[in-house]
C-alpha positions in Angstrom: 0.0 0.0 0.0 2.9 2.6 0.7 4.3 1.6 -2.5 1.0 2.6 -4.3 0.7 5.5 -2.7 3.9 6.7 -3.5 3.5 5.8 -6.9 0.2 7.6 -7.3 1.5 10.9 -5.8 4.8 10.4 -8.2 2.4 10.2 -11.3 0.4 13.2 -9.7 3.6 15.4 -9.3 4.4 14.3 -13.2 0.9 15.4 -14.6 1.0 18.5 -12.9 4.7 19.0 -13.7 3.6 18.3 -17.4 0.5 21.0 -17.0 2.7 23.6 -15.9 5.3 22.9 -18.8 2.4 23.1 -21.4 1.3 26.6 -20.4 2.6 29.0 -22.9 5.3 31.9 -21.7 3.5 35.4 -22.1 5.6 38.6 -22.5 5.3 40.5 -19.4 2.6 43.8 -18.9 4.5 46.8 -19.5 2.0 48.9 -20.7 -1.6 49.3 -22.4 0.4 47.9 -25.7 2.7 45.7 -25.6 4.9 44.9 -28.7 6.3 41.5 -28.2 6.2 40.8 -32.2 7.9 44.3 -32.9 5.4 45.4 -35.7 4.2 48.8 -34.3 6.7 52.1 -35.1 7.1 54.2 -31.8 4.5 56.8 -33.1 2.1 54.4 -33.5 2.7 52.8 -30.4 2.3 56.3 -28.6 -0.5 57.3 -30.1 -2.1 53.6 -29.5 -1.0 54.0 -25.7 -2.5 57.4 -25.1 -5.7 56.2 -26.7 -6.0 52.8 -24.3 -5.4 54.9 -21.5 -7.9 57.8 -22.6 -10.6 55.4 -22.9 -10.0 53.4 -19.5 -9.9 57.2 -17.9 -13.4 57.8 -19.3 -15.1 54.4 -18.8 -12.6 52.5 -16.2 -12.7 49.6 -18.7 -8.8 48.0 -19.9 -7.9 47.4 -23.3 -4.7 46.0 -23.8 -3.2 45.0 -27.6 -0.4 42.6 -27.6 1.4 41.3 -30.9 3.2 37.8 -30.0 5.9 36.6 -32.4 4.0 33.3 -32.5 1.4 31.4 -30.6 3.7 28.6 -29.1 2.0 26.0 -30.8 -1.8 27.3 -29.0 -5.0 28.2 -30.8 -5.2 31.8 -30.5 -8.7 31.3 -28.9 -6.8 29.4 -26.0 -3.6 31.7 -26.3 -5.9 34.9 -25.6 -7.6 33.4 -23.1 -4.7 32.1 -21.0 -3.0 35.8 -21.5 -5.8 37.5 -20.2 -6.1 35.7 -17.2 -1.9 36.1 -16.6 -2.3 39.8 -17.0 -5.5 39.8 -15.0 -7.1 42.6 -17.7 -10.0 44.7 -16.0 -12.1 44.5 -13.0 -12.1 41.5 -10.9 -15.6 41.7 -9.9 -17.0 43.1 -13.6 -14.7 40.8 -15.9 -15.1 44.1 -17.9 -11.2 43.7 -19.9 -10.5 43.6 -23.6 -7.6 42.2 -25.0 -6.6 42.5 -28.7 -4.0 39.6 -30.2 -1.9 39.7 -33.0 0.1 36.8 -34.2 1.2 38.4 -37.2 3.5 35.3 -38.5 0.9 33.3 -38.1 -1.4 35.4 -39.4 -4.3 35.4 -36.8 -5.8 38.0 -34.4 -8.6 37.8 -31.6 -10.2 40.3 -29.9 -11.1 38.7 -26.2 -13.7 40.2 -24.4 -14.5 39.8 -20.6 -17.9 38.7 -19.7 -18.7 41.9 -18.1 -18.7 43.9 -21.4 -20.4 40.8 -24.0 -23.3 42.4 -24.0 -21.9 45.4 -26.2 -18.9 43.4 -28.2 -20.1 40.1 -29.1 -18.4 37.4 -31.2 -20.3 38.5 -34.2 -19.8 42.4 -33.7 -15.7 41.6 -33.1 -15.4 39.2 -35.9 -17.1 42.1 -37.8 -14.5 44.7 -36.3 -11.7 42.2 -37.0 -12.8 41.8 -41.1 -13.7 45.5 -41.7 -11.4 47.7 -39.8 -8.3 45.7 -39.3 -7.7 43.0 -41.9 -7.6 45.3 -44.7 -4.7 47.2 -43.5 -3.3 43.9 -42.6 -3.4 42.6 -46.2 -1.8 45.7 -47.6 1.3 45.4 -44.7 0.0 48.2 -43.0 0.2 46.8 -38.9 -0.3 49.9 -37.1 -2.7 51.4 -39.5 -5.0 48.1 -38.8 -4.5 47.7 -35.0 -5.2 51.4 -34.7 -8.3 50.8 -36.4 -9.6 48.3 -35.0 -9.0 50.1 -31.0 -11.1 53.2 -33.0 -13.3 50.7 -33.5 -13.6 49.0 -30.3 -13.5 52.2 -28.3 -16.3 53.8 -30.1 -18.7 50.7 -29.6 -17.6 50.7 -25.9 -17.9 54.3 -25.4 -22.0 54.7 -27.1 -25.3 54.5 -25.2 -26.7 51.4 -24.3 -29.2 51.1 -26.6 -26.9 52.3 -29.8 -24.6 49.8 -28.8 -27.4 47.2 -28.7 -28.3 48.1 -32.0 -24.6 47.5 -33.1 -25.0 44.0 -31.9 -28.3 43.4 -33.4 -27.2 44.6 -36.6 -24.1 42.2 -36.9 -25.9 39.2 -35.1 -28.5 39.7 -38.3 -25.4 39.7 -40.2 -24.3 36.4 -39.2 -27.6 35.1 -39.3 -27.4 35.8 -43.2 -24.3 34.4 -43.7 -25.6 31.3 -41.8 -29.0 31.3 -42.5 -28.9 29.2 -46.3 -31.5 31.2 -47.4 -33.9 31.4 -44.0 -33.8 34.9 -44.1 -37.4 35.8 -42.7 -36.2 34.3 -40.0 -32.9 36.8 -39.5 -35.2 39.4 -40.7 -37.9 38.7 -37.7 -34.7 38.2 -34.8 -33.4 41.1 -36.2 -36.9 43.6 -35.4 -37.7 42.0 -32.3 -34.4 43.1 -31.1 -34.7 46.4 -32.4 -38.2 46.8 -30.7 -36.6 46.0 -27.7 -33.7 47.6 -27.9 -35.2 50.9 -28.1 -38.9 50.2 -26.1 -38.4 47.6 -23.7 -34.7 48.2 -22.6 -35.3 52.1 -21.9 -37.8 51.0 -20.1 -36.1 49.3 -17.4 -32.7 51.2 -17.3 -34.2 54.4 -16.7 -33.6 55.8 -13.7 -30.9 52.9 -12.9 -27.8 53.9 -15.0 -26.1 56.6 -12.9 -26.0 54.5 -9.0 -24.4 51.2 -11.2 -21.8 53.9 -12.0 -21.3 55.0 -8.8 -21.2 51.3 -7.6 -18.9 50.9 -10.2 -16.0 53.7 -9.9 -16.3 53.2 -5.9 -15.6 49.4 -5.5 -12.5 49.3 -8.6 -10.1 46.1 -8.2 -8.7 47.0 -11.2 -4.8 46.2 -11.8 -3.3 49.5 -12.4 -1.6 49.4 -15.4 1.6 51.9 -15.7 
């Protein structure tokens, strides 16, 4: 029986030893961009930085970019993931960070969004940021032109009214739908008014009164990681 056990916390150690191996290395948090794939000019950098930091002044929300020289052999899904949680991006208690990835040998990118801030930058609404504002510039060479877009981008979805913002989302879930829908588009066509309608009846509605003591909460109770 000592044997066994010894053997079973030997195989333990090994699997957790193995676990900890497997986890990718992540370039260290210096800063609201951080240029590990070295792809961004120091202008563009700056003017990057001052607009991260602009926006989490206004709204208290983080949005870090980071360009990695690769992906270490991850899904970029996985490799976002796992580097947000390292970097522990936005508030604990709201889950309110956004990350923006770039793997530019590899050719990917991924916007991650904390669950806090879904509401107003779903999948379909990012894959729609990612296709429009930043893989253009991308195609033509043109890194910081694309990665500046695409924080314009981001920033101004983050920074509208709630319902404008809903209607942003509703507009690119429809999209999607479409795209999806092999030729059922009544059907996208109907999801798409019913969120309009409540978008701009229902949802007044019940935030009215409601939206300025959730800020209050909000700036009050921060556990935010100060980024330099």
């Amino acid at each position: 029986m000592p044997r066994l056990r010894g053997l079973l916390f030997a195989l333990l150690a090994l699997a957790w030893a193995g676990s900890v191996a497997a986890q990718p290395k992540f370039p260290p948090l210096t800063g609201r961009v951080v240029d590990a794939a070295n792809i961004l000019d120091p202008a563009a950098e700056a003017r990057i930085e001052a607009k991260l930091k602009a926006f989490e002044d206004e709204t208290t929300h983080q949005f870090v970019v980071a360009t990695v020289p690769d992906l270490q052999g991850y899904d970029i899904a996985d490799y976002g993931y796992q580097l947000g949680r390292a970097w522990e991006i936005g508030d604990k208690e709201r889950n309110d960070g956004v990350l923006l990835v770039v793997a530019p040998n590899e050719r990917r990118m991924r916007l991650e969004v904390g669950y806090g801030l879904e509401g107003s930058l779903t999948d379909a609404l990012s894959s729609i940021i990612i296709q429009r504002d930043i893989t253009p510039s991308f195609k033509g060479g043109d890194f910081p032109g694309g990665i500046e877009k695409g924080v314009d981008a981001v920033v101004a979805q983050l920074r509208l009214p709630p319902e404008e913002a809903a209607a942003n989302v509703a507009a690119a879930e429809a999209a999607r739908a479409r795209g999806q829908g092999g030729g059922d588009s009544s059907n996208a066509a109907i999801i798409f008014w019913l969120v309009l309608i409540f978008i701009f009846f229902i949802l007044p509605m019940l935030s009215r009164g409601g939206r300025r003591g959730r800020r209050q909460v909000w700036r009050s109770g921060s556990t935010r990681k100060p980024i330099s």
